[in-house]
C-alpha positions in Angstrom: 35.5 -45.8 -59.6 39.1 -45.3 -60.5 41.5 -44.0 -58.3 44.1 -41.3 -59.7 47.3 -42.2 -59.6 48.2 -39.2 -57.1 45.6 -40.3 -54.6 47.0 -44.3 -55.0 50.8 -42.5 -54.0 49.2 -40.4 -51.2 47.5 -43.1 -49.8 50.9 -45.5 -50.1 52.9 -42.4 -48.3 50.3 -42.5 -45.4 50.9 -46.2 -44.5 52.7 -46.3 -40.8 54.4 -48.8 -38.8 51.8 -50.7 -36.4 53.6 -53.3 -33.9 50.2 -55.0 -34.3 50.2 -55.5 -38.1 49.3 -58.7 -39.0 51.8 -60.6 -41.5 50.6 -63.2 -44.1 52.2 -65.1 -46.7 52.3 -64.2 -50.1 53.0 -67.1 -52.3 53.2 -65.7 -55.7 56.0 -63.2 -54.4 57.8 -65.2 -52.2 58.0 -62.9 -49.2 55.9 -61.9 -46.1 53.5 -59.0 -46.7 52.3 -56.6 -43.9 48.9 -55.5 -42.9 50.3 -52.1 -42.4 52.3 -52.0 -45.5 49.1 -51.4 -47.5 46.5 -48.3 -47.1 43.7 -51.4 -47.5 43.1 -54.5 -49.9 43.1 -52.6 -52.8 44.4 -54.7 -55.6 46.1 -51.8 -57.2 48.6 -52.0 -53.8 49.1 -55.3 -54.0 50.3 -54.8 -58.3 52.6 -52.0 -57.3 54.4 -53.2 -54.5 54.5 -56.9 -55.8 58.0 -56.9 -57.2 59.1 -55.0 -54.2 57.8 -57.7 -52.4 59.1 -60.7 -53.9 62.8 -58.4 -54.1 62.1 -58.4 -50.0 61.9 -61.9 -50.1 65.1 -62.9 -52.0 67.3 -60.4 -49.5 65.6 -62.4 -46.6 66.8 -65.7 -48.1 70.1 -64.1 -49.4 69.2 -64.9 -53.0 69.1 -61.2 -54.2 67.0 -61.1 -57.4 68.9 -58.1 -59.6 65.6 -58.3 -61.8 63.4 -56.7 -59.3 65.9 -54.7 -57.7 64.9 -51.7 -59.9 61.4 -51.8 -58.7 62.7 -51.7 -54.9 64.3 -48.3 -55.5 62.0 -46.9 -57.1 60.0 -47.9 -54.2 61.7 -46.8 -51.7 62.5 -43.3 -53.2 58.7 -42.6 -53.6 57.8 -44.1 -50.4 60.8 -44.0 -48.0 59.0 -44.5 -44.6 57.1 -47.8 -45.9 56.8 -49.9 -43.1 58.4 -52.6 -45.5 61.5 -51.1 -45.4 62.3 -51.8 -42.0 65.4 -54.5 -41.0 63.4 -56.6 -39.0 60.6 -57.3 -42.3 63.5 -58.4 -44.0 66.4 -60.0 -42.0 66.6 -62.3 -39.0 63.5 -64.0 -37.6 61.8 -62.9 -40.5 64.4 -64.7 -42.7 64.1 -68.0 -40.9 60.0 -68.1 -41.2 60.2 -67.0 -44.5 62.5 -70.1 -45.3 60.0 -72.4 -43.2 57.2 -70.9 -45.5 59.3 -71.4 -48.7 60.0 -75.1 -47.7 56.7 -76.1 -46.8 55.8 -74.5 -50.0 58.0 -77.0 -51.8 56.8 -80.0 -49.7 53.3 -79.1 -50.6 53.3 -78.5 -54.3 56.8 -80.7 -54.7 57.4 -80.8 -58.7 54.2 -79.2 -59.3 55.2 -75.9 -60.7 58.3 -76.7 -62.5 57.9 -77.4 -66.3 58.4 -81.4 -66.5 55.5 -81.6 -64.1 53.6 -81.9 -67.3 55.5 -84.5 -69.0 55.8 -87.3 -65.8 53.5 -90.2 -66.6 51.5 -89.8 -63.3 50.5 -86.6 -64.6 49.1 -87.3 -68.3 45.4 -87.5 -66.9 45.2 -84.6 -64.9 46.7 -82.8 -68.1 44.3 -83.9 -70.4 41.4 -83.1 -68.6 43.1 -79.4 -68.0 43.5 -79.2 -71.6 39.7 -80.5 -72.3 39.0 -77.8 -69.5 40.6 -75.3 -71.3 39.4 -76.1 -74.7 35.1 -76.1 -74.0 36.0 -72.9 -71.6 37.2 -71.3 -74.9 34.8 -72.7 -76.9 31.9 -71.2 -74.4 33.7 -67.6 -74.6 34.2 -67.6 -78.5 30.7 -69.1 -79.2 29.1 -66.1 -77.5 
């Protein structure tokens, strides 16, 4: 069942402030995300407030991203008392964890995501079986 998108804003307007939210880290955004920032797991929550998210994130480690600043605002004129909002989700202790996440992030996946990863020599057999991978996965959807 689909939600409208009227009961998806009401729902987003509802979400409160709990000094027992839990925070987790989201890695595709970049920034901390709050159990309280979302009215439940939804995936439609997580889509709309993802670039307000990883916008969060880049004021926390002072590397404002003017691409997703747009999204913010619009955020935060729609839902202005979203728990995310508040100075201590995005400056302060919140900035040093977030930097300890970010760096652990690199020391785990090192060159991983950047684009040579592909082209280093110690990678040519894990790319080839991705691509082989990739190739009978496609050949098992088109052959249906």
């Amino acid at each position: 069942m689909e939600m409208e998108e009227e009961e998806i804003i009401e729902n987003l307007r509802k979400c409160r402030y709990s000094k027992d939210a839990k925070r987790s880290y989201d890695i595709m955004r970049g920034g901390f995300i709050w159990s309280d920032e979302l009215p439940n797991d939804d995936i439609i929550y997580h889509m709309i407030l993802a670039r307000a998210i990883g916008y969060r994130g880049s004021l926390s480690l002072g590397e404002k991203r003017d691409d997703l600043e747009e999204d913010w605002l619009k955020i935060k004129e729609l839902f202005p008392d979203w728990p995310g909002f508040r100075e201590d989700r995005i400056y302060g202790q919140v900035a040093k964890d977030l930097r300890l996440e970010r760096e652990q992030d690199e020391n785990f996946f090192g060159d991983f995501f950047t684009i040579p990863w592909i082209f280093q020599p110690k990678n040519a057999i894990f790319v080839i079986v991705l691509f082989i991978t990739c190739l009978f996965i496609l050949n098992l959807i088109l052959s249906r």
